[in-house]
N, C-alpha and C positions, 0 to 999 in steps of 0.2 A: 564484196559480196561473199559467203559463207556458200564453201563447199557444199552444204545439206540444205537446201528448203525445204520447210512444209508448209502448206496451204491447210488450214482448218474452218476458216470464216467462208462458208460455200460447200463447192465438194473436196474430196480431201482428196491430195493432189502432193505429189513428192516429186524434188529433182535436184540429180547428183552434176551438179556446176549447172550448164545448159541444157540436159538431158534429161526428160521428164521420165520417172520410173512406173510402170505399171504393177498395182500388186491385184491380181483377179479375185484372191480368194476374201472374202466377202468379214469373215471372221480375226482373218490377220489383220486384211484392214481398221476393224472394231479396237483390236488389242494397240495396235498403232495410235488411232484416234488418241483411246483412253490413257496414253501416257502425254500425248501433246497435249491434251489437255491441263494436265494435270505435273507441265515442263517444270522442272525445277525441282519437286518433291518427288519423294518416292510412294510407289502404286503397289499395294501390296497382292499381292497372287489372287489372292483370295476374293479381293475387289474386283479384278476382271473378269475371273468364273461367274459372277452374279452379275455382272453387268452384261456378258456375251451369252454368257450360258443358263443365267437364272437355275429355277427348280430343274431343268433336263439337263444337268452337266452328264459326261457321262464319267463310268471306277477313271479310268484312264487322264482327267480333265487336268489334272499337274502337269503331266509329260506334255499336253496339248499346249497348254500355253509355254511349256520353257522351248518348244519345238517353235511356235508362230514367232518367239520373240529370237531364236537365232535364222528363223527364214528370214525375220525382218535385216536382220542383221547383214545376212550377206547380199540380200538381194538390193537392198536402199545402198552400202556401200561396202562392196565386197575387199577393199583392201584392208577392210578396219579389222584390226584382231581383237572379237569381244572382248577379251580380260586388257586391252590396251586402258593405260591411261590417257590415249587420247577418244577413247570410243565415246561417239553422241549419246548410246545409250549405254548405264551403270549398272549391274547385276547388283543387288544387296541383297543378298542371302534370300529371304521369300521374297522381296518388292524388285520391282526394277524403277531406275528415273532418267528421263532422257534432261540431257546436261545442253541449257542456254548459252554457255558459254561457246561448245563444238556443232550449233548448227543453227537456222535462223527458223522462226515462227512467223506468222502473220499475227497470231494472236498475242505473243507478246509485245509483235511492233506495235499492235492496235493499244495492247495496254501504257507500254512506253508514251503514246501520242497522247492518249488522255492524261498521265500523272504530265507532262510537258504544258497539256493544256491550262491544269488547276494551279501551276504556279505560275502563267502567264502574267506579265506584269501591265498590260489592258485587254480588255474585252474581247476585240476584235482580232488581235492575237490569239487567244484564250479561241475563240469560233474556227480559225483560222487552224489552226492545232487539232481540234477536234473533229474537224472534217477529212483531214488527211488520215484521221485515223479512221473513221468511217468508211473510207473510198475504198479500202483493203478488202470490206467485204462485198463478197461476192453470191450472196445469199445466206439462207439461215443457215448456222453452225453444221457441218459433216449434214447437208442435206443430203447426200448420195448417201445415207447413211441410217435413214431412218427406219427401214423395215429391221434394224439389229439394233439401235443406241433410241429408237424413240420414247421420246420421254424420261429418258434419263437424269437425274438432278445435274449432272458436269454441261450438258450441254444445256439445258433450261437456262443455267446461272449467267452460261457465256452469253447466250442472245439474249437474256435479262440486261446484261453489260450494254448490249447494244443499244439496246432499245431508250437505259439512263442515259447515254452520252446522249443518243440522240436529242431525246425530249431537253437536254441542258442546252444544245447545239441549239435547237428550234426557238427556246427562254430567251437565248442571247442575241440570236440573228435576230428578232422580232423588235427587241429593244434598239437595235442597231439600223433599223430599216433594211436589213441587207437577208429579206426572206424567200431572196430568188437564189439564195446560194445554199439553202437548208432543203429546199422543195425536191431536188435530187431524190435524194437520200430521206426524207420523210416519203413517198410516194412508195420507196422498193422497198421498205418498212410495212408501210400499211398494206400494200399488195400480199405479204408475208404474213402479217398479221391482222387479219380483216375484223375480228373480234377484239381486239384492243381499242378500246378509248380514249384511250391518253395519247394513241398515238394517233386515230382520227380527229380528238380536238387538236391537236397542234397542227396536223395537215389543213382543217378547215381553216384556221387562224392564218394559216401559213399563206394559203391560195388568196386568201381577203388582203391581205396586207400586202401580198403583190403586186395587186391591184385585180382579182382572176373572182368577182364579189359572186357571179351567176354559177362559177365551179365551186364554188366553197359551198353554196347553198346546195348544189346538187351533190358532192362527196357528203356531206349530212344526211340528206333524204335518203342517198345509199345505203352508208351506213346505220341508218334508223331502222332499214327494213331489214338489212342483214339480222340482223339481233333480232328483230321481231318474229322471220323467217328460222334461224338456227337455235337461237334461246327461247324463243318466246317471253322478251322482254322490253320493255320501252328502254330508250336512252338514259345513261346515269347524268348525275349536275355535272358532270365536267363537261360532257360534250353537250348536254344541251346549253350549259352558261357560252362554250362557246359558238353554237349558233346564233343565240340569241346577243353575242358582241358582233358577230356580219351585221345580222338584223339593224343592229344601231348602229352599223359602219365606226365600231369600235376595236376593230381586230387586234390592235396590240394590248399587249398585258399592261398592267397598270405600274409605274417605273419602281416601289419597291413592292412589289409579290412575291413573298417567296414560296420555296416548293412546300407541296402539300405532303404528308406525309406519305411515305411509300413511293414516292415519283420518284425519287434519284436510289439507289442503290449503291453506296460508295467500296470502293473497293480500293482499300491506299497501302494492301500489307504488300511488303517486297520479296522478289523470288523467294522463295524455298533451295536452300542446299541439295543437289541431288546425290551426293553421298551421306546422308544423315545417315547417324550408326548410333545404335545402342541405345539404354534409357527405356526402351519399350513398355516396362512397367508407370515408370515415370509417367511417361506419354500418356499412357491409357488413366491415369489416376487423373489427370489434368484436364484431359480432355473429357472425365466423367464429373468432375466439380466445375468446371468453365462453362459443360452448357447446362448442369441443373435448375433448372427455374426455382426462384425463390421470391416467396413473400415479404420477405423482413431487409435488412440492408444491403445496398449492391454488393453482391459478392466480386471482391479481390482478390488478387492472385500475385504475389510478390514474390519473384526469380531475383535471389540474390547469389552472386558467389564472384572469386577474384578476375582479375584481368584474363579474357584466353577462356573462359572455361565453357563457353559456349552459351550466354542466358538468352545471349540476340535472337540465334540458329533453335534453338528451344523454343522458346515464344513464339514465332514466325513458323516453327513448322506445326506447334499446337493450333495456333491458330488455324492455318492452313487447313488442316485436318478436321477444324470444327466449322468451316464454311457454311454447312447446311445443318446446324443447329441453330446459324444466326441469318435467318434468312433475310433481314433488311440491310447488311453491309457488314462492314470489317472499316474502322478507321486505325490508323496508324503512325506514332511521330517519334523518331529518332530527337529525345530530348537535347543529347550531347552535354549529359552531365558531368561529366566526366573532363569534360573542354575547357579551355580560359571563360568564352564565353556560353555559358549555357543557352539554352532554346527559349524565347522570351513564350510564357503560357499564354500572353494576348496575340499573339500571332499562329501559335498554334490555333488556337483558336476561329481564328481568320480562315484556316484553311481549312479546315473539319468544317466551317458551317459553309462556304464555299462546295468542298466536296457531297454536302449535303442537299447542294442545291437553292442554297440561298444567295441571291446576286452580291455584288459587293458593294453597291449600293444600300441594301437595306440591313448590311453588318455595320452595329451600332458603335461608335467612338469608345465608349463610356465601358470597360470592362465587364464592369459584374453586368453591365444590360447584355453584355457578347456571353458570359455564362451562364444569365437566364434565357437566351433564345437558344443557346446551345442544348439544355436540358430541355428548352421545351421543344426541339426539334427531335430528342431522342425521349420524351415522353410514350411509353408504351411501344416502343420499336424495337425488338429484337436486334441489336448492332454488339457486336463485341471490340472493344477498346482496348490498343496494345498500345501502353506509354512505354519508352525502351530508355534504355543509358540515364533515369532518375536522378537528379543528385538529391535530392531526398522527397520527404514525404510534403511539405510546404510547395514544392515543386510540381506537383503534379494536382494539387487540392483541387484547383481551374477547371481542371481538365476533366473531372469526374463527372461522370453521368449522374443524375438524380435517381431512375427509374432502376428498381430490381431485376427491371427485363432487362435491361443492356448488363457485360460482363465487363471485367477489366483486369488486363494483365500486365502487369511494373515490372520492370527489371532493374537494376539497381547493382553497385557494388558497396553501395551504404548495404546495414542492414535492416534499413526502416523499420526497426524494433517501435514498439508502440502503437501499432496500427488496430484498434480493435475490430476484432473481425475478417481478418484478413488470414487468407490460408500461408503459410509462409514456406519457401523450398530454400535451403542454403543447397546449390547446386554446388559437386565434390566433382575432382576428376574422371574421367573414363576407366570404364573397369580395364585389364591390362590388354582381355580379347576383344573388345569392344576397339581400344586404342588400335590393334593389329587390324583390325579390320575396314578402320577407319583409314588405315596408311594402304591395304589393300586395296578398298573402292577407288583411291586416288592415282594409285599408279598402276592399277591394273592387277589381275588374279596371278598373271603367269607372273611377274614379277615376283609380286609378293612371295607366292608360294616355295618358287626357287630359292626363297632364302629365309627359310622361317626364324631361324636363329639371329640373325642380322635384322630383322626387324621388330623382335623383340625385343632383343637392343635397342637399338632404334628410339621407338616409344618409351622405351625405359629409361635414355637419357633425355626425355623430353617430359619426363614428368606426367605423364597420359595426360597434359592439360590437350585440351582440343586445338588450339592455338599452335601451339607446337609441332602438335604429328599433323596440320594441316601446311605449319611453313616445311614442313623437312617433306612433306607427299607433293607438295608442288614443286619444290625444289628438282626435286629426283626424274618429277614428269617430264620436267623441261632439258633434263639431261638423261637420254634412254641410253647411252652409252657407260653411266656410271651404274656400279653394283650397289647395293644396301650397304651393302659392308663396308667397301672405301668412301661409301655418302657419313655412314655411320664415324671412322676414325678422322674423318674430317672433322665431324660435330666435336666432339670428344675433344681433338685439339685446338679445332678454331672457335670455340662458343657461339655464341651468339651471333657473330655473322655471319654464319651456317642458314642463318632462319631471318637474315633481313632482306625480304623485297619490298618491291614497291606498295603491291597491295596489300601484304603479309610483311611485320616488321614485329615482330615478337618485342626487340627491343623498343623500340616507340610506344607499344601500348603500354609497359611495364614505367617507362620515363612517365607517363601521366600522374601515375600514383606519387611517385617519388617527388613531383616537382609540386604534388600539392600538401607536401607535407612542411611544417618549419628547419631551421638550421638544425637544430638539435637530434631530433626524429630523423632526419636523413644521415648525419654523422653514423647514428646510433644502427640504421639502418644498414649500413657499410661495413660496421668495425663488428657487428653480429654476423656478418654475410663472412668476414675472415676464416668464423671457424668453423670447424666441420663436424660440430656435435649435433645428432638427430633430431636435439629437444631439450629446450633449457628454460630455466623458471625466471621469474624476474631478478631470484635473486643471485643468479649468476648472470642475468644480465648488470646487475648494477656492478659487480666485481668489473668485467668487461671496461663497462664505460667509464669507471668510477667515481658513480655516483654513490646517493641515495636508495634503497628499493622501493621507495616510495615513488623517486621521479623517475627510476628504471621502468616503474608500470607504466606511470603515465606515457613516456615515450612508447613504450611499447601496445599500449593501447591505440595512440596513434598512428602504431602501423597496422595494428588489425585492422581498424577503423578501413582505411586505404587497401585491407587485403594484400598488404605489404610482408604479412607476417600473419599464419594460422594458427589458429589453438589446436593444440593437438588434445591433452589430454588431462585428465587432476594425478595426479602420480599416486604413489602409495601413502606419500606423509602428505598429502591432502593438500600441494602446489598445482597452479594452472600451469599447464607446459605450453610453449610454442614453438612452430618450427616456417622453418621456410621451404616454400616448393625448389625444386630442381633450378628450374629456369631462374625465376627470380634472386635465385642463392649465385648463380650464376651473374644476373646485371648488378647485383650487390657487390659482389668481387668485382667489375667492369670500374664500378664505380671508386671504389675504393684505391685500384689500382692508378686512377686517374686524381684524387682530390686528395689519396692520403700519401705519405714520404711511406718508404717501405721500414725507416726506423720505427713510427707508429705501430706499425703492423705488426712487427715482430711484437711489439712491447704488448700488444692488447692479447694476440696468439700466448705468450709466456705469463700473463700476468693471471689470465684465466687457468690456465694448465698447470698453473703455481696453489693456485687456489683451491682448485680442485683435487690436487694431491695434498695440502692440509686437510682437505673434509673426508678423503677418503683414510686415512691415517689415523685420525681422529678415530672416525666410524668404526677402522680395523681393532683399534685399539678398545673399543667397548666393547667388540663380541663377547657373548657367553661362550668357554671353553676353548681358546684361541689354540690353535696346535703350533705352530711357529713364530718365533722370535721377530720383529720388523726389524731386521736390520735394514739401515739407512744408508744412503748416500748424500751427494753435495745437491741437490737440488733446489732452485728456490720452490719457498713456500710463503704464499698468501694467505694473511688470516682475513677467515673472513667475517661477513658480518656476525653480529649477534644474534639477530632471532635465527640464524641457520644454524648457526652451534650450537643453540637451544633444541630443535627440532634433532637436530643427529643425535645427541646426546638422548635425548627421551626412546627412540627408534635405532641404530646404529642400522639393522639390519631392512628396514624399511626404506632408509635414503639408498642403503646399496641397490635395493631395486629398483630404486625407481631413477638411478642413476646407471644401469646396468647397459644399456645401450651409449652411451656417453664416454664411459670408460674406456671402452673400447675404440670409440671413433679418437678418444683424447690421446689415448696411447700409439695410435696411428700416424696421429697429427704431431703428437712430438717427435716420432721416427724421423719424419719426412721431412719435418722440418728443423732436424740438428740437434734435438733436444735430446740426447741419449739416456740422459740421468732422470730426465722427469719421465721417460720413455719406461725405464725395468723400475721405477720406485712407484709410478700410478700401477703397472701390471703386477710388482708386488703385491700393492696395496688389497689386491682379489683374490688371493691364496686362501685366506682362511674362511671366508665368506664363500668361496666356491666349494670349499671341502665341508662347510656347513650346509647349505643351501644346492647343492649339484650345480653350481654355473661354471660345469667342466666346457663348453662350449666357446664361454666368453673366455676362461681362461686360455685354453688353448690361443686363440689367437693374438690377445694380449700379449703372452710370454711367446711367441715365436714370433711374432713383429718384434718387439724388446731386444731378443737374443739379437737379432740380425745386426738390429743396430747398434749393440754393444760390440758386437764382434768387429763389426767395419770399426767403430773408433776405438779397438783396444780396450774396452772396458771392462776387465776382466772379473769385479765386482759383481758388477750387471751381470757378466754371462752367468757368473756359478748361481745368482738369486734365482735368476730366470731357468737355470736347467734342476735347480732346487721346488721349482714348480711344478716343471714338464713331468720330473720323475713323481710326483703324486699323480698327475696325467695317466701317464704309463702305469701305475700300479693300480690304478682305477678301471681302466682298460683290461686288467690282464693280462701285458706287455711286462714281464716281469724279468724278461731280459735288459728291456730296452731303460726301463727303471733303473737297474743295477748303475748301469752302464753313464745314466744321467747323474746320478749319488755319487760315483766315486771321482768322475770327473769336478763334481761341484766340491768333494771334499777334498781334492788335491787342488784346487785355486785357492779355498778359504784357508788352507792349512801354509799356502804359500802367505798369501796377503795378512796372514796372522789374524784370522777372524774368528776365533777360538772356537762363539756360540754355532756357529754357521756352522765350523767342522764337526763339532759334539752333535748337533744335529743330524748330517748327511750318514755320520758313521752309526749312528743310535738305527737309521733308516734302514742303512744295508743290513746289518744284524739285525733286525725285526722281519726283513725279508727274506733273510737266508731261515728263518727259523718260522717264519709262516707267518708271524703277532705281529701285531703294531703295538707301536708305542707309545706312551704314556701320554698326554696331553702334556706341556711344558709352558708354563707361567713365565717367559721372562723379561727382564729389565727394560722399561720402556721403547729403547730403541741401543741400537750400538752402530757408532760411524765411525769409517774405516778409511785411512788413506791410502789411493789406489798405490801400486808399487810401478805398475805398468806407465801409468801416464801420469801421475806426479799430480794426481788432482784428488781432493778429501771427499 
């Protein structure tokens, strides 16, 4: 049993273990209500001032509700520290959401019983289920509560809720003979609701078929006169068809009738996240196209985007949030497209028209006849339809409503391209405050706040996918003794099983893609994941793999396909780039390090950085008005394909941009990993392009990663190249000391190692500096390679 109960099915009623809590004040109670109602999702400020306070709020009305909702706070359970990430109830910037997981409800147990009830696998089960969830209540919804919530649509819907299970409860018992066990519970119904008909035909049926023929006739005459006394109207054909079955001592329904329309109300979507965060515009655009009524085709709504990014948590909270635009139900089915075995659409099927109130009995064998009762049960009914985890668009064809009144929302990590008519979202990651605030709701305000920096972090090595800052914010919840910061250099060093539990396994949902792709695709997937460039075209994937760029696309399309691999962007010479998120760059290397030999690795890491320092070389060597000589080192160099030597060639300076971030991360990656010569001959490579173009930025860090690493392995070549760049840095800057100072150093190496052009250079430098002018542009001889003196290598 859960430290926190609430009671909402009745009067509303709170108790901390065995201790039942009184709150007097009549409005906090209100504000209370209005978030248990609405468990799981978040309640936005704004909602409760209209619902507590309508038109008479008073200037003050903000402070009032963040004031009710921390009296609630300490007075329901004073040990809880609001900003805790254990507190039942979640602050989100305006909204607040009280969290299912940290306290119990009646009204979710009630809901829990009926989803338990509709996959019953007989009847009488399926009755049996559904009365236990009926026995919860204890009257209509927050009745102590009517002179402030009446009439409100949140509580209508709930005892709407009731009143469908019921009238299903009554359908099934009747068929069953077993109508002495519904009568209960149809009676404190009908006493609640004297003016319903639906629920006086089923109690009239109900009393007949117990054998009670003389009560059923008199609950009719009752009811007859009620309505004739409060409406001034005669009885509708529901209740008088069922008088008239007493009459002919026909009281049970007829074995396949199904529900009339409007009689069931289904309700199949599942909780709401109560830290949703961010997307707000999202939200409200979704929820302004989901419920606009339309003439012409069902309007659809396709949520696509990678593993983690939240389209489930999206759809389910849109949903949520358009409850009363779709005032005849909300159906919903976790396709599991994504799975070995996907969700069969005939059994879907089965349970939509089930949930709808049609027995399972008069659910037909025969498919398309289960798709035509299906459309024609949501014929002109207001229902909105969420198909979730799609494996594609043939996948869900079954499943669509006929009628433009019903809506429909697919999620998908296909990108069901093709769909005519259909509004389409490629859902992208969390913005970075969005991300922080989302690791805030989870582990509580005081946390987070303490350590702004560490959680920025944080989020930042998880990629702001939602996935992520949800396994590292539960992670942290369940360990209040760890900091951000030591959770954070955990990440950092241990990967991925930082972020694997039980119910959160970052790496398991990433394995789905991966295991549905072929041999090929997933090699390609691993030996891409080695390197650390930010964005690369196909045709440096084909270098990579060594292939084709023909079959490097194709493979690479196969992991977009999968969300294995995102498009980033068409570069300057008119390439589609791709890259990989964070995380998944991460299970890439997992994999790798498990299926490939670490000889491989290095070979594919050096064969690409080989390659790349050909095209950069090339490219240097086409500028217009080059100011320095390329002297060369031992490097290997990849040639590569043809239509990319054709492209650099036409553009020299187009490929340098749109290669500009790559450079950089390539020059890092050979640091790191031993490659010293391709390390200052790629940061070479950007000298004169940066002194054309200002990519003093990239230079800088190029040539000071470079130097480091020449310096550790003696490579005194390298250092003078690379402090032969710094000082155009430095004289760029200003720093015309520090200049000096980089020149003569690089022309007392070149003048040791006998590199004549290199020292004729450094010296032409310092004299153009001492004297104010720069010097001349210098044309020269392709390249010049020098053997080191230091370490005995060319």
């Amino acid at each position: 049993m859960a430290e926190l109960r609430f009671h909402l099915l009745g009067p509303l009623r709170v108790w901390r273990r065995e201790t039942e809590i009184k709150i007097s004040s009549d409005k906090q109670r209100a504000v209370l209500a209005l978030l248990l109602l609405k468990a799981g999702m978040p309640v936005r400020r704004q909602e409760i001032i209209d619902a507590v306070w309508g038109g008479d709020a008073p200037d003050s009305v903000v402070n009032l509700v963040q004031t009710y909702v921390g009296r609630l706070r300490r007075r329901i359970d004073p040990g809880d520290a609001a900003r805790s990430g254990s507190s039942w109830l979640a602050g989100l910037g305006a909204a607040y959401a009280v969290r299912p997981d940290r306290c119990e409800a009646d009204l979710v147990a009630f809901r829990a019983a009926v989803g338990s009830a509709r996959q019953a696998s007989s009847p009488r089960e399926s009755l049996h289920l559904m009365l236990d969830g009926l026995r919860l209540w204890q009257g209509p919804c927050l009745s102590d509560l009517d002179h402030v919530l009446k009439g409100h649509p949140w509580v209508r819907a709930v005892d709407q809720e009731r009143i469908n299970v019921l009238l299903e409860a009554a359908r099934t018992a009747l068929r069953l003979g077993l109508a002495d066990e519904v009568l209960p519970q149809l009676r404190a119904v009908a006493e609640a609701e004297p003016l319903n008909e639906a629920v006086q035909s089923w109690l009239v049926l109900a009393l007949a078929a117990s054998g009670a023929q003389a009560e059923a006739l008199a609950e009719y005459d009752s009811a007859r006169a009620r309505l004739a006394e409060e409406l001034g109207i005669d009885p509708g054909p529901q209740l008088r068809a069922a008088h008239l079955q007493v009459l002919r001592q026909e009281a049970a329904p007829p074995p396949y009738e199904t529900a009339s329309a409007g009689t069931l109300r289904p309700s199949l979507l599942p909780a709401g996240v109560g830290d949703f965060t961010g997307r707000e515009k999202l939200v409200e655009h979704l929820c302004a196209v989901t419920a606009k009524r339309v003439t012409g085709p069902l309007p659809v709504t396709l949520i696509t985007g990678q593993a983690g990014v939240g389209k489930t948590t999206l759809a389910v909270h849109v949903a949520h949030r358009m409850s009363e635009a779709f005032p005849d139900g909300q159906l919903y089915a976790d396709l599991k497209g994504t799975e070995d075995h996907p969700a069969d659409p005939g059994r879907v099927l089965t349970r939509f028209l089930r949930a709808l109130g049609v027995h399972s009995s008069a659910i037909p064998e025969d498919i398309d006849e289960r798709v035509d009762l299906y459309r024609s049960q949501l014929a002109g009914r207001r229902i909105l339809v969420v198909l979730d985890d799609a494996a594609g668009q043939t996948h869900v064809k079954r499943l669509l409503p006929g009628a433009p009144s019903c809506s429909v929302i697919v999620t998908s990590r296909c990108r069901l391209s093709g769909w005519p008519g259909a509004r389409m979202v490629d859902l992208d990651v969390l913005e970075p405050l969005d991300a922080e605030n989302m690791l805030t709701a989870i582990i509580g305000e005081e946390r987070g706040r303490a350590e702004p920096g560490a959680a920025a972090e944080l989020v930042r090595l998880c990629g702001y996918l939602p996935l992520g800052v949800r396994a590292a914010g539960t992670r942290l919840s369940t360990r209040n003794h760890w900091t951000i910061a030591h959770f954070t250099e955990r990440f950092a060093s241990g990967g991925l099983d930082e972020l694997s539990m039980k119910d959160l396994d970052v790496r398991a949902t990433l394995a789905v893609g991966y295991q549905r792709v072929g041999d090929a695709a997933r090699r390609a997937f691993r030996l891409l994941g080695v390197l650390n460039l930010p964005s690369f075209s196909a045709c440096t994937a084909a270098t990579t793999l060594e292939t084709s760029p023909g079959l490097a696309e194709e493979l690479i399309d196969a992991l977009t396909d999968e969300r294995l691999l995102e498009v980033a962007e068409t570069d300057a010479i008119g390439r589609t780039r791709y890259r990989f998120h964070a995380l998944v760059r991460l299970y890439a290397r997992e994999r790798a390090a498990e299926e490939e030999t670490e000889t491989s690795v290095r070979i594919v890491i050096t064969r690409t950085l080989a390659t790349l320092l050909a095209l950069a070389q090339e490219a240097d060597g086409h500028l217009p008005g080059s100011s320095y000589a390329p002297i060369r080192g031992r490097a290997p160099r990849w040639p590569p394909p043809g239509p990319i030597h054709e492209r650099l060639l036409a553009s020299p300076e187009a490929w340098f941009e749109s290669e500009r971030a790559s450079l950089v991360a390539a020059v890092r990656q050979a640091a790191a990993t031993g490659h010293d010569e391709l390390a200052w001959e790629l940061a070479a490579s950007t000298l004169n392009v940066s002194m054309l173009r200002d990519y003093w930025n990239e230079l800088e860090q190029t040539h000071r990663v470079a130097l480091v690493a020449c310096r550790l392995s003696g490579n005194r070549l390298g250092e003078a190249v690379m402090m032969r760049g710094l000082a155009e840095l430095e004289h760029t800057l200003g720093h015309h000391t520090a200049c000096a100072g980089d020149l003569r150093a690089a022309h007392a190496i070149f003048a040791d190692l006998r590199v004549p052009s290199g020292a004729a250079e450094a010296l032409a430098r310092l004299r153009a500096l001492r004297q104010g002018t720069a010097p001349p542009p210098l044309h020269p001889p392709a390249h010049v390679t020098v053997r080191h003196r230091s370490s005995g290598r060319a």
